[in-house]
N, C-alpha and C positions, 0 to 999 in steps of 0.2 A: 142094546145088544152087547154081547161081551164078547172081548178079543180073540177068544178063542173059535166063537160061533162065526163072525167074522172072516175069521182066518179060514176056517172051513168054507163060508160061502166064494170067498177068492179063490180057492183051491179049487173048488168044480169049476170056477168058472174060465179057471188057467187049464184046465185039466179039458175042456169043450171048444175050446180057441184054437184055432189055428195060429200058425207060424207067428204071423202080425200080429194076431192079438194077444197071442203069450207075450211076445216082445212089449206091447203097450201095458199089458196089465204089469209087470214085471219093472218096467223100467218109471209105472207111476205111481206106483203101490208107494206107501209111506209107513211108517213106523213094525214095519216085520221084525223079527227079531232075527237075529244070521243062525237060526235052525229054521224059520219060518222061510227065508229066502233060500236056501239051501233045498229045502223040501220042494220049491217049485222049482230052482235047476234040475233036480233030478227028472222032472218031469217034462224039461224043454229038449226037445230032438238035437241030438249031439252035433249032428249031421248041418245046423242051424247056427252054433252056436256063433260062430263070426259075426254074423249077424244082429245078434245079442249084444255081443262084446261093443261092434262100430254104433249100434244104437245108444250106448251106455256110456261113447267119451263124447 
């Protein structure tokens, strides 16, 4: 499967997740590129993001 196709299956699957699981996919995901990580911040609830942030130190 190529990186691209990939990237698209993590996106629905960040995109279907609630709060916690955006946080886990997000915080285990490996090799995105910082438009690939970018593109699922956009999509993580703003309103959350602390959450994000204390999972990520």
């Amino acid at each position: 499967m190529d990186s691209t196709q990939n990237f698209e299956d993590i996106k629905q699957r960040f995109s279907e997740a609630d709060v916690d699981g955006k946080i886990e996919i997000y915080t285990s995901v490996q090799n995105l590129t910082v438009d690939q990580y970018k593109e699922l911040l956009r999509m993580f609830p703003i309103k959350h993001l602390e959450r994000l942030e204390k999972a990520m130190a």
